[in-house]
N, C-alpha and C positions, 0 to 999 in steps of 0.2 A: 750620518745619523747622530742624533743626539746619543753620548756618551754616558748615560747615568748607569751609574754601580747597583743594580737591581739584586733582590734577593738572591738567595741559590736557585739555580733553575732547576726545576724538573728531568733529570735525566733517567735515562731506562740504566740498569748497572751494566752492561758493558762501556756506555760512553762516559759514566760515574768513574770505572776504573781507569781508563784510557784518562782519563784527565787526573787525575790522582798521581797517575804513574809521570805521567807528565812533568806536575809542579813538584813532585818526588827529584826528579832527577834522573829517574827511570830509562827514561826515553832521550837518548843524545840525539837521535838524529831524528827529529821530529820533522816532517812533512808534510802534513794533513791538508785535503781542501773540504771545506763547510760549504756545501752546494744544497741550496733550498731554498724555497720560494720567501718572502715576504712573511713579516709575521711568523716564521717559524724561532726566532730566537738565534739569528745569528751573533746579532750585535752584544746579546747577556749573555751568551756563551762566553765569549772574546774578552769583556768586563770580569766574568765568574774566573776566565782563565788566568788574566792578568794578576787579581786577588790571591789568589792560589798557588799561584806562584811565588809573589812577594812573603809569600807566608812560609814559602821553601825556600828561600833562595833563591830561584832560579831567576834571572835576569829577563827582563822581557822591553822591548821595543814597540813601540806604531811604528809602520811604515811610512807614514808620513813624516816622524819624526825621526826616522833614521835615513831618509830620502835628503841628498845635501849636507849632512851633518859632519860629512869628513870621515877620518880613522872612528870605530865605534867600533865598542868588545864586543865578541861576540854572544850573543842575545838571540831568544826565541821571538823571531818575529810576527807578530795579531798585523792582520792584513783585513780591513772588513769592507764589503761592497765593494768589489774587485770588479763586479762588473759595472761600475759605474765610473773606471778609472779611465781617461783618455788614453791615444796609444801612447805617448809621449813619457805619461807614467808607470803605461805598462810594461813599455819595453827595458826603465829602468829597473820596473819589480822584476823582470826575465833577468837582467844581468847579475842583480839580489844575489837572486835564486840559485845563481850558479855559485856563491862562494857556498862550499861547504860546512864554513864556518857557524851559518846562521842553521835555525832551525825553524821553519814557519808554519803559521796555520793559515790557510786563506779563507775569507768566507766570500760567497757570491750568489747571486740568486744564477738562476737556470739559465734564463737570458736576459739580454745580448751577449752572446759569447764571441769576440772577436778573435780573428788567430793568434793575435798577442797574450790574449787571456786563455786562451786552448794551450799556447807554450806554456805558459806560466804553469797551469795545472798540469799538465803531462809530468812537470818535474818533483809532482808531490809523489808519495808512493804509500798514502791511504786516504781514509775520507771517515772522517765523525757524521752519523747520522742523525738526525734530529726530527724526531715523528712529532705524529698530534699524542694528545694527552687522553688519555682516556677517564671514565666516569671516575675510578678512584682515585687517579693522579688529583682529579679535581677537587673530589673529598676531602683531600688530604690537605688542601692548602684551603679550605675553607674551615675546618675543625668538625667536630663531631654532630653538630647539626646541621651538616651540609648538604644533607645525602640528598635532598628534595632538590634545593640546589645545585648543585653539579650536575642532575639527569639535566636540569636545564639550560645552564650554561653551556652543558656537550651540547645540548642538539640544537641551540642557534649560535655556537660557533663553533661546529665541527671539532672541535679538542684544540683547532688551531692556535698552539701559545700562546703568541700575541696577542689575540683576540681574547684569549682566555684571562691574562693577565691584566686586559683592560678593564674585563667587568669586574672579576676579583678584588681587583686593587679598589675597586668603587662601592665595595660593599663593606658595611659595618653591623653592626647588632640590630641598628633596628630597621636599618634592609632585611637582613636575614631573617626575622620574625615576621614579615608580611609576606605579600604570595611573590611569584618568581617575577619579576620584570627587569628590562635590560636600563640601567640608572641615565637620562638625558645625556649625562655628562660624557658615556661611551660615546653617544651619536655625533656629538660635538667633537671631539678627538678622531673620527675617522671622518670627520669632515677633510682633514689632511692630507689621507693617503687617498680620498678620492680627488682632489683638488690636482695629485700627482699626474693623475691620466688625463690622458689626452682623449679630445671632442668623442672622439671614433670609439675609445675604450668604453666609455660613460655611455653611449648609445649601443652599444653590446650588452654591458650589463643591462642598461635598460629594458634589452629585448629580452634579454634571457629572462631577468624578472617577471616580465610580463606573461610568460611561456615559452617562447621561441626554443628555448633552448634543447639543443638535440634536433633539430630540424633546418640545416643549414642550408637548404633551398628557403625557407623560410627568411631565413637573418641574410642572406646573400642579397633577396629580392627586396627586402623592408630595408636593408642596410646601403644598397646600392653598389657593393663590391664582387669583383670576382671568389670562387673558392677557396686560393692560393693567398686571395689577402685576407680572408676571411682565418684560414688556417692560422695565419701568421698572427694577428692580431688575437686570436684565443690561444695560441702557446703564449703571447706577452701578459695574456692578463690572468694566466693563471700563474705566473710567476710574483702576482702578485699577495696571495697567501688569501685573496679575499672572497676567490670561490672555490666549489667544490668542481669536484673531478672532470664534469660535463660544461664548466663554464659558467654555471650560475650561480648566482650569489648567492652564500649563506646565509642565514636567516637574519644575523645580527647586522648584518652589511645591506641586504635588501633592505632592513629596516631604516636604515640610514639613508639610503639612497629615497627611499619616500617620503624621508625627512627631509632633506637637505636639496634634493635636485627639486627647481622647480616645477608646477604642478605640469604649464605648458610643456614642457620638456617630454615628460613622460608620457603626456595625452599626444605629442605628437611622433613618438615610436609607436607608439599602441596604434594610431590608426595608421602609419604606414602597413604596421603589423595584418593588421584587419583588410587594409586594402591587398596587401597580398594574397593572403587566404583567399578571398573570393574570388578575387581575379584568377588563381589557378582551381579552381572549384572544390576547395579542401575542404573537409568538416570546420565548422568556429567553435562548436558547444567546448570543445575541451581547453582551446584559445582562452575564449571570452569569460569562462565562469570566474575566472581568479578575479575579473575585472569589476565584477556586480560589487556595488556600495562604494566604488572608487572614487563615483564623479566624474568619470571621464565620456566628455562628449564629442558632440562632429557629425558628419555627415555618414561616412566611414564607419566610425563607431557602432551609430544606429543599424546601419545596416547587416554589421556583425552579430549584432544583438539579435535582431528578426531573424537573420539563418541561426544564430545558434535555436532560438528557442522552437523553428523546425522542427530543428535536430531533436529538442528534448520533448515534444509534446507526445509523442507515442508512449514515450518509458514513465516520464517523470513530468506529469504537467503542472505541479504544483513550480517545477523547479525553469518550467518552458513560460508560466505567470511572472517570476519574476525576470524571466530576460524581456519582454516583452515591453512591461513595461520600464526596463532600464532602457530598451530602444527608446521609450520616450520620452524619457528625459533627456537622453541623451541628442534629442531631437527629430526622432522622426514625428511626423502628424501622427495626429492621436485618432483622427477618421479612419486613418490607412492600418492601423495597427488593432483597432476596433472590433472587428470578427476575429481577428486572432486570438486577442485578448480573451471574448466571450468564450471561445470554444475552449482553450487553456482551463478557464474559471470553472468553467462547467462540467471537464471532466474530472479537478477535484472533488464536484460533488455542489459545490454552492453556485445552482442554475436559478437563484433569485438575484446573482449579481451578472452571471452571465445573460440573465433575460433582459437586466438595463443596460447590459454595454450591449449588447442587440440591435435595440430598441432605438439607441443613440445612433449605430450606424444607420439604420433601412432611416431614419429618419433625417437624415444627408445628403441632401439630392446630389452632394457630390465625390459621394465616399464609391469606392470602386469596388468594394466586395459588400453589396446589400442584398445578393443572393444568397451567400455564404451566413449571416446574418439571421436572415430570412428562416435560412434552416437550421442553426444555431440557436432561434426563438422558439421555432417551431417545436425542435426536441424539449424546451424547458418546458413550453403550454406544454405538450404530452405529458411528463411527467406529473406535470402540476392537475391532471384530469381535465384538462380543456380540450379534448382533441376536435372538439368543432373548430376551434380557433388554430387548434395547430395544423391542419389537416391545411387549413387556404395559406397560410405562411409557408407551410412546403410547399405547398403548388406554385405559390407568387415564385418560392426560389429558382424553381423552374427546372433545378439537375434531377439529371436519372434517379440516382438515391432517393430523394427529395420527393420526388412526384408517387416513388414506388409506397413511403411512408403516407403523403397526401389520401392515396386509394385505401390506405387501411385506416385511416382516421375517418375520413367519408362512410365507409361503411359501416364499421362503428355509429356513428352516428344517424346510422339509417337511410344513406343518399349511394344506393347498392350500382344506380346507373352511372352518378355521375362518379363514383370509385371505377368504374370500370371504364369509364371514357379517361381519365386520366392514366390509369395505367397503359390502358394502351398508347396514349401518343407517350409515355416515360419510354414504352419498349419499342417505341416506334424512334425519338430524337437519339437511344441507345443504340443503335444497329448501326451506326458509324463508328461509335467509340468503343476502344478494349474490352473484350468481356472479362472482366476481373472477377475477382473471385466476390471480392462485397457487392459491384453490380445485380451480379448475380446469385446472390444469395438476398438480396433484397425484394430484387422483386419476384424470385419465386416464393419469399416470405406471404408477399401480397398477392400474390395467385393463390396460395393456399390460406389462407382467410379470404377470400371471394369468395374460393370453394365449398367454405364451411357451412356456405349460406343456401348454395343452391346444386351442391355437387355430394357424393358421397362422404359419410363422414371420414373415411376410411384413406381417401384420397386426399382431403384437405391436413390432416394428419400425417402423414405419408410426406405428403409437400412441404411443411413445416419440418417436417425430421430434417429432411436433406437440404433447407435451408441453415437449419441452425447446424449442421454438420460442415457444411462448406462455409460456416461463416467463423469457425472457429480459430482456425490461423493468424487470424487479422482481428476477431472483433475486439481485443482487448484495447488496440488503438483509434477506434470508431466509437465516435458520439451518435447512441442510438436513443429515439424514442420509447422504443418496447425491442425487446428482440427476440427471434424466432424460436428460443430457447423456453424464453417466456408464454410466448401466446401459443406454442405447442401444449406448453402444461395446461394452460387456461382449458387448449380445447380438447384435451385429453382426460381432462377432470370433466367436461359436458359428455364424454360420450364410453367413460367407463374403462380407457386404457391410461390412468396414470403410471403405471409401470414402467409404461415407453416412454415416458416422460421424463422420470424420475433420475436417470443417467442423462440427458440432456440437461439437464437445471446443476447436477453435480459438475461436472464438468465446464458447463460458465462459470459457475462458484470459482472452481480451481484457478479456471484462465483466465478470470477476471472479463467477461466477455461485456461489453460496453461499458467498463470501466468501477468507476465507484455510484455514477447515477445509477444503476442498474444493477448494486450487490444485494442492496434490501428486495429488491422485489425477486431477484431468483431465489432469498430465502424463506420472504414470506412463502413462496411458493413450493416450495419444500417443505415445509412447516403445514401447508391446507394440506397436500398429497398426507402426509403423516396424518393428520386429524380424521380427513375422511376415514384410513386406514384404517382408525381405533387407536393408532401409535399417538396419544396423546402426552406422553414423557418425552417423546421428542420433537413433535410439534411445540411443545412449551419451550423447549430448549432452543430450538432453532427461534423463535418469537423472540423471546430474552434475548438469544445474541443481536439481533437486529437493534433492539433499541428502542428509543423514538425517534421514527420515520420523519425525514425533514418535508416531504412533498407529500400534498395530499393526497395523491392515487396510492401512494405506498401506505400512509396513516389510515384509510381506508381499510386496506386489507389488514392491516395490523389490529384494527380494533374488532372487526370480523373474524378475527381467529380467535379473539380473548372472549367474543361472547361465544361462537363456539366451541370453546374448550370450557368454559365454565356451563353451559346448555349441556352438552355433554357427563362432566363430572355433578349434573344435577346440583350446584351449586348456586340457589338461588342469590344467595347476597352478593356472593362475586358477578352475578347477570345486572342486578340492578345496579351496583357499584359502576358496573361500564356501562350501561345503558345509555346515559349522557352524550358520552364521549359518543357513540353509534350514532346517534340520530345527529349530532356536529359534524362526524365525518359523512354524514349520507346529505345533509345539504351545501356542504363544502365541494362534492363532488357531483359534476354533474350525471345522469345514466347517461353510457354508453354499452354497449354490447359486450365491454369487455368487464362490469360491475354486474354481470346477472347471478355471479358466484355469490359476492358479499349479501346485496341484495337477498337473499335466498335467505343466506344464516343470521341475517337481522328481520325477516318476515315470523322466524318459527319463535324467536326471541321473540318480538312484538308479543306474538299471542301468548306466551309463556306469562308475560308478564301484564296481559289487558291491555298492552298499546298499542292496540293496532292503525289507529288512527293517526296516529301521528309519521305512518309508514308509508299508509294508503296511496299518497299521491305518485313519491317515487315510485310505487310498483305497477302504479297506473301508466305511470311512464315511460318504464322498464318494458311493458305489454305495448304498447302504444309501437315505440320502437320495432318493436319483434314484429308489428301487425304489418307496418310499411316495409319490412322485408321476407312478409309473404309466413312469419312464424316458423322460422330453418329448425324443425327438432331436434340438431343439435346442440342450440341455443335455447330453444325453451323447455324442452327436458327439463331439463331438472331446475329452473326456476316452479315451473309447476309443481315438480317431485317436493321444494319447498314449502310451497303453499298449499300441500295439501296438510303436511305436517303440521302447521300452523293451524288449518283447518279442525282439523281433528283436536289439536291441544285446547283452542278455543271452543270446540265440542258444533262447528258450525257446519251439520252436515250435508247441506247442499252447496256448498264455497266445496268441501270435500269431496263430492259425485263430480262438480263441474270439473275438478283438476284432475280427479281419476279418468275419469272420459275423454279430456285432452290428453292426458299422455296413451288412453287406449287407443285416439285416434295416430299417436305418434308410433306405434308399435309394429308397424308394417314396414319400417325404414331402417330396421335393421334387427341384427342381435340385443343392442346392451337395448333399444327404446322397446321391446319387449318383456325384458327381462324389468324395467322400471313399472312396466303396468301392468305384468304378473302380482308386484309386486304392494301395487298402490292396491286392485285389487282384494289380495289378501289381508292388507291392512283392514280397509271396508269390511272386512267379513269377522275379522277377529275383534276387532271393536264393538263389534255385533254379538260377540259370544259365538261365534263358526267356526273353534277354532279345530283344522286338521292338520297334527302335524307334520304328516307329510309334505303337504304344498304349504306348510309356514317354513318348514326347514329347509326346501328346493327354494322358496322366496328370497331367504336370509341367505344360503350360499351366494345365491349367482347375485346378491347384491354386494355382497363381499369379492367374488370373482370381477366385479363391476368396478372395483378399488372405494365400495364405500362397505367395508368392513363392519363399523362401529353401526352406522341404519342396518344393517344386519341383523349385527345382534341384539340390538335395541327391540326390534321386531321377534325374535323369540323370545325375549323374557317377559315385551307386552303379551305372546300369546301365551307363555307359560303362565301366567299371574291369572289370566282371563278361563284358563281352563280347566274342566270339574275332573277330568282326569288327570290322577297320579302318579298314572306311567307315563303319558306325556306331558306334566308338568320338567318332571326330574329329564326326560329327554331334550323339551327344548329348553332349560338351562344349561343341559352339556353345549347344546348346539350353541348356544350364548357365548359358555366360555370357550369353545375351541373356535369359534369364530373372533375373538380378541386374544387369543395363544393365553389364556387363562387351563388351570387345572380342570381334567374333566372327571366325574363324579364317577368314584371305580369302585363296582357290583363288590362285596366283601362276603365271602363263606364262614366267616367268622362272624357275622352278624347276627345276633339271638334271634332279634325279635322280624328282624325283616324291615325292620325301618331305616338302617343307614345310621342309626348312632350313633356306628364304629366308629364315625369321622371325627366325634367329638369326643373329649376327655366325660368322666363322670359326671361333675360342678356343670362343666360346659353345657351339656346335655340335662340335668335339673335348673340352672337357669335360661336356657331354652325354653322347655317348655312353661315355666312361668310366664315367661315374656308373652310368647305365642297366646297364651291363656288373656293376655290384657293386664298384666299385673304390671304398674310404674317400676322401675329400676327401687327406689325406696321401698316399696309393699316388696320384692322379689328379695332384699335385702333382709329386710323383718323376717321373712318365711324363712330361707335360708343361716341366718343368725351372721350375717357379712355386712358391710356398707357397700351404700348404693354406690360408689367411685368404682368397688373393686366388683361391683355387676357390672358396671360402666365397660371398666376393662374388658372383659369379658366379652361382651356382645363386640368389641373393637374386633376382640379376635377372632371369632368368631365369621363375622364380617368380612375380613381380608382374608381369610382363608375360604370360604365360601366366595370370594368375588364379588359380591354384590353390591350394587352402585347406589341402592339410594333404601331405607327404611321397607320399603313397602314389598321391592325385592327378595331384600335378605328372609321377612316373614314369611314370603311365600316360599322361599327355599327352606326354612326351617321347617314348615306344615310338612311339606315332601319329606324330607329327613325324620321328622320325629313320628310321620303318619298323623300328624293330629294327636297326638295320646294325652290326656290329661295327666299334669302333674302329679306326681303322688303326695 
């Protein structure tokens, strides 16, 4: 090795003293052998030692130059790279050895240890140890703005001296002032000590860099050696100081090595590497991912690439998109890799790219997965509200899955025979193949919406639970259309048991149940469950998290929640404000069977706000639909239950009789289609001025028991408002608020007058009955000697402590409270 006189080196203080003691004098009969790999600082030890001594006196020799030299005094003999000495030399260094005159230190790496170099050490009788350097060692020889530096210097050259010394010596101030990188000029400098090894070392390294490393069935079979030389070859190259403990290279040396070796080099270990793996049927994903952005191609390659992303499309599809498409650059056909592709794409969520790589395979007459494809389109039409379209793209796909989704888009769309002729040859080409758990969670998905149309509603629900139950294990890895989670809610919101529903939808939430196509719509529907409720603080909340919905069936139901939640909080300006948007997303979206919800809460809008007309057709539609499958009362329940509400808002009382009559005709098919025409019924009659409320308050519970809580209560305060009695005014506003978990109005023995005053402060109760009286917030202001802002206040509180949702409310709840009494 080259000789240069290098600074002091880094020692730990024991080997500080022992060298001290040394060039002291200390030690006459010096010994030592310096055994460590490469790069560990044999050779500036040996230089440090030499210095060190001249500075003591202590005489010192090379053994090169005391080898031949004749009679020579006796001197501490520096012996370095001992194992690189022939026998010839070595057997002179053993004869050395034996005068007792001399004193030596040897250095040597680990191997090759010949027996002549095993005598030679046997006759030392200690060893200087020379570790790696740690973060502060490193600090130390950078100065005081190191400290960023050295974490980085440690961890891409392991602490290891040499390597450490390399970069250090190559930094100056204004390295040091920019961010951490290893300077060219290292990479260039270990171009040397890789140039040292031999074909077979450089193709170890290579594998290990690529991953191999630690898998020595792996490097035996990519390398073509037995075990025994495989062993033997990774004790030589880690003598060489340039990897860590397992054989792979350090970070600074990997680096080089992808500098320096060329590119062919390295793409031709990688696919021996890859052709291993497959050939004994190993996972690639943890191989291959190092290799994405490398460039590295081949035949081998690609095919790595496709198993890996396999591997990742269940966990991580964003991350299974890009091995996929490294298969294709790396060469595989882009036809063949095409439905892979779409389905990867689309269960991150963007089914508008996976619809044109779709769309590019089936349109291939010679692409081999245009099934796969097929149903890969099909699920994005579903999301996108096409399910006419989607419904024959599963069917063309032709698999089990595929035909089971085919029968519930058909009926959806109103073709209830030919759903049912496809299911059954789906469950008929199924009866050969595995019954898995998605199999069959799919198509009893689609047994139970058949059911819903011409079977009890109770059963089609039922059938749905225990689809989306057994679909739960699995579904997070399945590209679904809708899933059983979902279209249980849909029809457990038509028949009054969202309840049962509402743990089915949490639970996809959790498990991610068809992935990220499929997050928004388990929340919107979580969010209508809530609305219906009354729970409109968290209907809103779960709305918000969603966003904006990328696909129209979800943008649909998103904007159906915001008109009714603003319908709801009586919040004209927020109804018109979205009004737009509603009638863009109801022609954006075609009716299906599965839009008679939205549809509903955009009919009672329309009339809220005079535009009925521009509604009309879609709901002619919507009927139209329902009529070619015979009108299933669980389906048109409560599209009626809407339009009668509409009805009424628009004051159109024969559209009104005709809806209450349909759902009375609906009311023989079960509990909840009873309990909806008890309750349209009572509407009719309290609009009428009928109001009893007994049968308003039995109407408003069991519409709440029914999970539409809020039309409940909605219904006793219209019959509160509408009624000449005072005791059942103030009864069904209890019923109001205990039906939305509001405060209920508590009977007071402390009350003078018998009016409920109590509930108000003194001011609160004088400008009460101002207001009630017709007096503006300004006139009530002048009476009282206050401003109109702080009467304002007033009625705010007033207000929210009474419950009351809209002007007209609150007055009639204050008459009940104050008895009517004119102000004094």
């Amino acid at each position: 090795m080259t000789r240069t006189v290098a600074n002091e080196p880094i020692l730990d203080q024991p080997t500080a003293r022992l060298c001290a003691a040394i060039a002291s004098g200390e030690r006459a009969d010096v010994r030592l052998a310096v055994v460590a790999p490469g790069e560990y600082g044999k050779t500036a030890l040996l230089d440090y030692l030499e210095v060190l001594c001249g500075k003591g006196g202590v005489p010192t020799v090379r053994f090169d130059q005391l080898r031949g030299a004749g009679d020579v005094e006796p001197a501490l003999v520096l012996v370095d790279d001992a194992h690189a000495l022939d026998d010839a030399v070595l057997d002179d260094l053993r004869q050395c050895a034996e005068d007792e005159r001399f004193g030596f230190v040897v250095a040597a790496r680990p191997l090759p240890r010949p027996a002549a170099l095993s005598d030679v050490l046997a006759r030392m009788r200690g060893q200087i140890v020379l570790r790696q350097l740690d973060n502060g060692q490193i600090e130390t020889q950078l100065g005081a703005d190191g400290a960023e530096w050295a974490k980085f210097v440690h961890a891409r050259t392991g602490g290891v001296p040499g390597l450490v010394h390399r970069v250090v010596s190559r930094l100056d101030g204004r390295r040091l002032a920019g961010p951490p990188e290893i300077p060219e000029p290292v990479l260039a400098e270990l171009r040397h000590e890789l140039d040292q090894l031999d074909p077979a070392a450089i193709r170890l390294l290579l594998a290990t860099d690529a991953g191999a490393g630690g898998d020595l069935d792996l490097l035996c079979g990519a390398l073509g050696m037995t075990s025994d030389a495989l062993f033997g070859l990774l004790d030589g190259v880690r003598t060489t100081g340039l990897v860590s403990a397992d054989g792979t290279p350090l970070p600074v040396v990997a680096q080089a090595l992808r500098t320096l070796v060329p590119a062919e080099r390295r793409a031709a270990v990688c696919h021996r590497l890859a052709e291993r793996q497959l050939d004994r049927g190993a996972p690639a994903l943890e191989l291959v991912r190092p290799w994405l952005g490398a460039g590295i191609t081949g035949t081998g390659i690609a095919r790595a690439f496709r198993a890996a992303g396999d591997e990742a499309l269940a966990t991580d599809p964003l991350l299974a998109v890009r091995l996929y498409d490294a298969a294709v650059n790396a060469g595989a056909p882009a036809t063949e890799m095409g439905a892979r592709r779409a389905e990867a794409v689309a269960l991150t969520g963007d089914l508008d790219t996976a619809l044109r790589l779709a769309d590019d395979v089936i349109a291939s007459a010679d692409a081999t997965d245009r099934a796969d494809a097929a149903r890969i389109a099909g699920t994005a039409l579903a999301h996108r509200g096409r399910l006419d379209r989607a419904a024959e793209m599963l069917r063309w796909s032709g698999t089990v899955q595929s035909r089971a989704f085919a029968a519930i888009g058909l009926l959806a769309t109103g073709r209830q025979a030919d759903a049912e002729r496809v299911l059954a040859e789906s469950e008929r080409s199924g009866a050969d193949e595995p019954p898995t758990l998605l199999s069959g969670a799919l198509s009893s998905m689609a047994r139970g919406v058949l059911a819903s149309v011409d079977g009890a509603p109770t059963t089609a629900l039922s059938t749905l639970i225990s689809s989306a139950e057994m679909l739960e294990p699995v579904g997070r890895t399945v590209l679904l259309p809708d899933s059983p989670a979902a279209l249980a809610a849909v029809l457990a919101l038509q028949c009054g048991e969202p309840a049962i529903a509402e743990p089915l939808l949490v639970r996809a939430v959790r498990d991610g149940t068809g992935g990220k196509p499929m997050a928004a719509r388990h929340q919107l529907l979580l969010a209508w469950i809530a609305m219906t409720r009354g729970d409109t603080g968290a209907a809103a909340e779960r709305l918000a998290a969603v966003g904006q919905p990328a696909q129209p069936r979800d943008w649909l139901f998103a904007v159906a929640l915001e008109v009714g939640l603003a319908r709801r909080k009586s919040d004209l300006a927020a109804l018109r404000k979205v009004w737009g948007q509603a009638c863009a997303a109801v022609i954006r979206q075609p009716v299906d069977l599965f839009t008679v919800l939205p549809l509903g809460e955009f009919a009672v809008a329309a009339a809220r706000l005079g535009d009925q007309g521009r509604l009309a057709p879609h709901l002619a539609q919507a009927h139209d639909l329902l009529g070619r499958l015979g009108d299933p009362p669980l389906w048109s329940t409560t599209l009626h239950w809407h339009e009668l509400h509409a009805a009424l808002t628009g004051e159109r009382s024969g559209d009104a009789k005709r809806h209450a009559a349909a759902l009375r005709a609906n009311a023989e098919h079960g509990a909840h289609f009873a309990t909806m025409s008890a309750a349209a019924e009572c509407w009719l009659r309290v609009l009428h001025g009928d109001v009893d409320p007994d049968e308003v308050e039995a109407a408003a519970r069991g519409l709440r028991d029914a999970g539409a809580g809020w039309d409940g209560a909605w219904l006793a305060r219209q019959a509160a408002i509408r009624t000449t009695d005072r005791a059942a005014m103030l009864r069904l506003l209890d019923c109001a608020r205990s039906l939305q978990g509001g405060p209920v109005r508590r009977e007071s023995a402390s009350t003078d007058d018998g009016s409920g005053v109590a509930q108000l402060s003194e001011r609160e109760a004088q400008v009460a009955r101002l207001v009630v009286d017709g007096l503006t917030y300004k006139e009530v202001g002048a009476r009282l000697f206050i401003s109109a802002k702080t009467v304002e206040h007033h009625i705010a509180r007033i207000r929210q402590r009474l419950g009351a949702d809209s002007r007209t409310e609150l007055l009639t709840q204050l008459r009940a409270l104050l008895g009517a009494q004119p102000a004094e």
